[in-house]
C-alpha positions in Angstrom: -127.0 49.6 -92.5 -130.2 47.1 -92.1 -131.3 48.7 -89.2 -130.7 52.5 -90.9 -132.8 51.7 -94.1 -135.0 49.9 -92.0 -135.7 53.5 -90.2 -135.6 55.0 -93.4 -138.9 53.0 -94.4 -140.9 54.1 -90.9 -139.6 57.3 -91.3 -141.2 57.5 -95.0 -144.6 55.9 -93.7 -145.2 58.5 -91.2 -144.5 61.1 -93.3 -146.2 59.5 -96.1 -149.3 59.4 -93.5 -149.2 62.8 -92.5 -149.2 63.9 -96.0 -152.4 62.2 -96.4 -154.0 63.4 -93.1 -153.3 66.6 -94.2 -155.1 66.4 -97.2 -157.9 64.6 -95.1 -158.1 67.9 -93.4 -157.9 70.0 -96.6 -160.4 68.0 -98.2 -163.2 68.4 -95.4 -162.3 72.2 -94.5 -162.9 73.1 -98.4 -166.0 71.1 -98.1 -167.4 72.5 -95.4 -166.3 76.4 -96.9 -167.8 76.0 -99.7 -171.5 74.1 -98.2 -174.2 74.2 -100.5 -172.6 76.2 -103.1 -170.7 73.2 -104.5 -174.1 71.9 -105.5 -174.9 75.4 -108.3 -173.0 73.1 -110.7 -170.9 73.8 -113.2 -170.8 77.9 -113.0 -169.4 77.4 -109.4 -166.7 74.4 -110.7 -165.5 76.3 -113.6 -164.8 79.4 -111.5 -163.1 77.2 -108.9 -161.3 75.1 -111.6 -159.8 79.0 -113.1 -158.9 79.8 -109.4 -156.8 76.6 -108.9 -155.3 77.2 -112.3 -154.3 81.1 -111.6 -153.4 80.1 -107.8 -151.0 76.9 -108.9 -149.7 77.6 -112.0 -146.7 79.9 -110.5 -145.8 77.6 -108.3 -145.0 75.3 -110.8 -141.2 76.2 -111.7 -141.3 76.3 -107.7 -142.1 72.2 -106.9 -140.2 71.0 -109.3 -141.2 72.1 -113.1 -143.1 69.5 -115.1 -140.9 66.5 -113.3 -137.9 64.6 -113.9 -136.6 64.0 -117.4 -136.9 65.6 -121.1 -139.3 65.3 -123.7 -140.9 61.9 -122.3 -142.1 64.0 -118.9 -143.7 66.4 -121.3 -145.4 63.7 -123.5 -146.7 61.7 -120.2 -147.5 65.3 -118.7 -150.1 66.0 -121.3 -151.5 62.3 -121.4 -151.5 61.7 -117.7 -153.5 65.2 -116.6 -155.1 65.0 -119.9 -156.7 61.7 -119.0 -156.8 62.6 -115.9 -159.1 65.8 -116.3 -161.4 63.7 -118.2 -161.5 61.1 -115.5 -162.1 64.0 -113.1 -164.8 65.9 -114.9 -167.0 62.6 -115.4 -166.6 62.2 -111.4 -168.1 65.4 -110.5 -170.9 64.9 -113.4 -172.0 61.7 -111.7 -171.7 62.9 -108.3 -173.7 66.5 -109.1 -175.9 63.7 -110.5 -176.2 61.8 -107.2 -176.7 65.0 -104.9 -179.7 66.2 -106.9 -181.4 62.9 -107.4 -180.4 61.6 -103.9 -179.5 62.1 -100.1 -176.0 64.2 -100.0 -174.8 62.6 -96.9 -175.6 59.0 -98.2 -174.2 59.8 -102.1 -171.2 61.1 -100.3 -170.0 58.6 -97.9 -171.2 55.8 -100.3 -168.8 57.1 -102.5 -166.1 57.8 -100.8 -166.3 54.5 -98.7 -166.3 52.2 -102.0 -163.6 54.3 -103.6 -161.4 53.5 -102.3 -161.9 50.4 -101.6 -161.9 49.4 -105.3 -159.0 51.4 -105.3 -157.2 49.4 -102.9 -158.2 46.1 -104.6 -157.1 48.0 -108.3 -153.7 48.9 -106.7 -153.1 44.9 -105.4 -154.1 43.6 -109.1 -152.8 46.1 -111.7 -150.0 48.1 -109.7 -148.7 44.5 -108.3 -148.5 46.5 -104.9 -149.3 44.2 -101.6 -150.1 44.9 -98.1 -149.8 43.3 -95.1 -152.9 41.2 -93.3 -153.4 43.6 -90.8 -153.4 46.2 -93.1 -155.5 45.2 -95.2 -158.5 44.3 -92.2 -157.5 48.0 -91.4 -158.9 49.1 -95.0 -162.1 47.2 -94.4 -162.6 48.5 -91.7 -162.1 52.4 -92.3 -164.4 51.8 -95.5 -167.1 50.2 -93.2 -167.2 53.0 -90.8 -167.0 55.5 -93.7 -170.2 53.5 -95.2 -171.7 53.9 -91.6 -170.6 57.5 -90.8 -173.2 58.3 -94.2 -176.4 56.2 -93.4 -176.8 57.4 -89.9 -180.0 59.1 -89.8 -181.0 57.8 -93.5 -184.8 56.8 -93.0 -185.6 53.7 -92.0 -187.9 51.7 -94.4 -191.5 51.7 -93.9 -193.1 48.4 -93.2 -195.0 46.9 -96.1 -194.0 49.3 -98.4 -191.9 48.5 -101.4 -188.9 50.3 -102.1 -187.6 50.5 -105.6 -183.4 51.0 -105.6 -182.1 54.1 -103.5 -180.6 56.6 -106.2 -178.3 57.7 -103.8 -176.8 54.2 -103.0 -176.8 53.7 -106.9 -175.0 57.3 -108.0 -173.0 57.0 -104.3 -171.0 53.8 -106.0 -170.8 55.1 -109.3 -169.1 58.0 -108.0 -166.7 55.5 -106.0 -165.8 53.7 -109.4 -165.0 57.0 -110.8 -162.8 57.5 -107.6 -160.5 54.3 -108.0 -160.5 54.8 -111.8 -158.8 58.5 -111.5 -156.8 57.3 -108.7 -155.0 54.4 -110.2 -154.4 56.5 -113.4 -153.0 59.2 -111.3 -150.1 57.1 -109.5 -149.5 55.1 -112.5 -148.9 58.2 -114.3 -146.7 60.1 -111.2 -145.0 56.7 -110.8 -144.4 56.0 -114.7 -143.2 58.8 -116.1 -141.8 60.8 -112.5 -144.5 63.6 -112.8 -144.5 66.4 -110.5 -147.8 66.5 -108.2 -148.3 70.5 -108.6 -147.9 70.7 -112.4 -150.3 67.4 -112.4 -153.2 69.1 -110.8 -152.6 72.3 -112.6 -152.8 70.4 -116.0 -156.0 68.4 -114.4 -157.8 71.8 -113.7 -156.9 72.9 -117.0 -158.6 70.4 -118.7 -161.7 71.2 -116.3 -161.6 74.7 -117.9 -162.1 73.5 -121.5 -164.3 70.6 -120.7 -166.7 72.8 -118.2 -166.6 75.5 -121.1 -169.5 74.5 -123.1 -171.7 74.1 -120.2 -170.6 77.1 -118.9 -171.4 79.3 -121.8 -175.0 77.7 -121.8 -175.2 78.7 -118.2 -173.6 82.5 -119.1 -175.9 84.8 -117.6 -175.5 82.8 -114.1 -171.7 82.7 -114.6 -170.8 86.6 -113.1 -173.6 85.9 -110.6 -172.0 83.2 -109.1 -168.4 84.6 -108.7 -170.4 88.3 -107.6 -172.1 85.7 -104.5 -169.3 83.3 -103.8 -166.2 84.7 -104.7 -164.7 84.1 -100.9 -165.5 80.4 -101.5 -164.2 80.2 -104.5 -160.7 81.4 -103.8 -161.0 78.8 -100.6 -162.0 76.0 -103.2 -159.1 77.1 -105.7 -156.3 76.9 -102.9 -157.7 74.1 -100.3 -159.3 71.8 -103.1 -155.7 71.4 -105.2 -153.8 71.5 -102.0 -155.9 68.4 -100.7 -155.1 66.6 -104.2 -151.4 68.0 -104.2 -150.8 66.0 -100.6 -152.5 62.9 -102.0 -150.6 62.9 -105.4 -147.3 63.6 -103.6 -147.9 60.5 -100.7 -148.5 57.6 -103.8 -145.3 58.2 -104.7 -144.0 57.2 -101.0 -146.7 54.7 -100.1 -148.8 52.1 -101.5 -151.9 53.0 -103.4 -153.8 50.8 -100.9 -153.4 52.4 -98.2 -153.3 55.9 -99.0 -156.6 55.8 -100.9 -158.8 54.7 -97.5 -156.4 57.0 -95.2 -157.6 60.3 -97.2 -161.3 59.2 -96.2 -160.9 60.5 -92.6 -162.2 63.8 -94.2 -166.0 62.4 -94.3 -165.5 61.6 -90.6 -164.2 65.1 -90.1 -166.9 66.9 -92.3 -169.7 64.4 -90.6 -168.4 65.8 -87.0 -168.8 69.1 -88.2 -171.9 68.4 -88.9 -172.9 67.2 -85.4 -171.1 69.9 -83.8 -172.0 72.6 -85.5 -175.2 72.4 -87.6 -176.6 69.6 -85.0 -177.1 67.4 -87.8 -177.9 63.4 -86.6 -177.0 61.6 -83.6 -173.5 62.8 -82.2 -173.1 59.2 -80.5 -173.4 57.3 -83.8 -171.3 59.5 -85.1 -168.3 59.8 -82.5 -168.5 56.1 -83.0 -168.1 55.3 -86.4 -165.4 58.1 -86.3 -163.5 55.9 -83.6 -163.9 52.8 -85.7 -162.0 54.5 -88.9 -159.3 55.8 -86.6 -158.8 52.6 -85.4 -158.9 51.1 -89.1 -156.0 54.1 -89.5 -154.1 53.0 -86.8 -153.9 49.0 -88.4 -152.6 50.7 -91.3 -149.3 51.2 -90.0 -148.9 47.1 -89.3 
């Protein structure tokens, strides 16, 4: 029986860690859709929040309903995404923030390579969770080559010339905070009151909906424009963008916060290859590199 449950466990980590590369490619292949347009602002969210709510919803009484339980699912439903939606909303404020006051591909991998390592270090101090010494080098190290991946090709700084402080370093770990703050809610609300990860989201991009609302109206005679242009990208964003979350939200309640939060990362490896590839964007040596150093921080993971 040991040796069974034992199985059990590895079984559950490598499912677990599928679930979250998954997402990882979900995650860049939305980005990468919907490049450029993600930066309109608010008219493109709100239309991409209403396509994940119309696309989701249904599948709701389909994944489980609301979650397990009576009335205190439904209570912890509407405070969880609630929260959550806020949490969400202020992330994409302060990252639209950072990719019009700074360099994209240094707000973006600043970000997402101190997210979740805050996230990791939350999970260890306020979710009691603990990971093993291998592990957690394995964490630095995907957040270090993550960090890398976004300041190859940043300028270099010009000799005797004072720099004041790089907006996009500044709004890139800003956004990260905002990261491990929704992501620690998000499994302590799945984990505390047994929440199912598809009505989650849908309540999450609900809230979008009315907090975008205001800004939207302001922004009205762009709104039918927008969806006119980019309706393709839209729909991609409102099945691929939820789908990414879904998988993430789903592998927290099978593994430990500090792992899955640097795991889901591998997508600015995958989006910065794409980049090489495809629009021959900075040095494809550098960047092969620093994507062989986060799969190798991957690979620690599972020790």
């Amino acid at each position: 029986m040991p040796r069974l449950r034992a199985a059990g466990k590895v079984l559950m980590s490598a499912f677990a860690l599928f679930l979250v590369l998954s997402a990882a490619v979900c995650h860049a292949a939305w980005n990468v859709v919907a490049h450029g347009v993600s930066r309109i602002g608010v008219p493109f969210l709100w239309w991409g929040a209403l396509a994940s709510t119309v696309i989701w919803a249904p599948l709701i009484p389909l994944t489980g309903g609301f979650g397990r339980g009576g009335f205190d699912v439904v209570a912890g439903f509407a405070v969880g995404a609630g929260v959550s939606g806020v949490l969400h909303v202020a992330y994409m404020l302060v990252l639209q923030q950072g990719y019009a006051r700074g360099r994209l591909s240094t707000v973006y991998a600043t970000a997402r390579g101190t997210g979740p390592a805050l996230s990791s270090f939350l999970a260890v101090v306020l979710l009691g969770e603990s990971i093993g010494v291998v592990a957690g080098i394995g964490v630095v190290v995907i957040v270090v080559g993550v960090i890398f991946t976004g300041l190859i090709g940043r300028a270099a700084p010009v000799p005797g010339v004072r720099r004041g402080p790089d907006p996009s370093i500044i709004f890139g770990v800003l956004t990260g905070v905002a990261i491990a703050v929704y992501t620690i809610w998000d499994a302590h609300a799945l984990r505390t009151w047994g929440l199912s990860p598809v009505a989650f989201m849908v309540g999450c991009t609900l809230v979008e909906l009315v907090l975008y609302a205001p800004r939207a109206i302001r922004r009205r005679g762009e709104m039918l424009a927008v969806v006119g242009a980019h309706w393709p990208r839209i729909l991609a964003f409102g099945v691929l963008s939820p789908l990414s979350y879904i998988l993430v939200l789903t592998a927290v309640t099978l593994a430990p916060v500090a792992l899955v939060a640097p795991i889901r990362e591998v997508s600015v490896v995958l989006v910065s290859l794409f980049g090489v590839l495809v629009l021959r964007e900075g040095s494809a040596v550098r960047r092969v590199g620093a994507s062989i150093v986060v799969v190798g921080g991957v690979l620690m993971l599972a020790f």
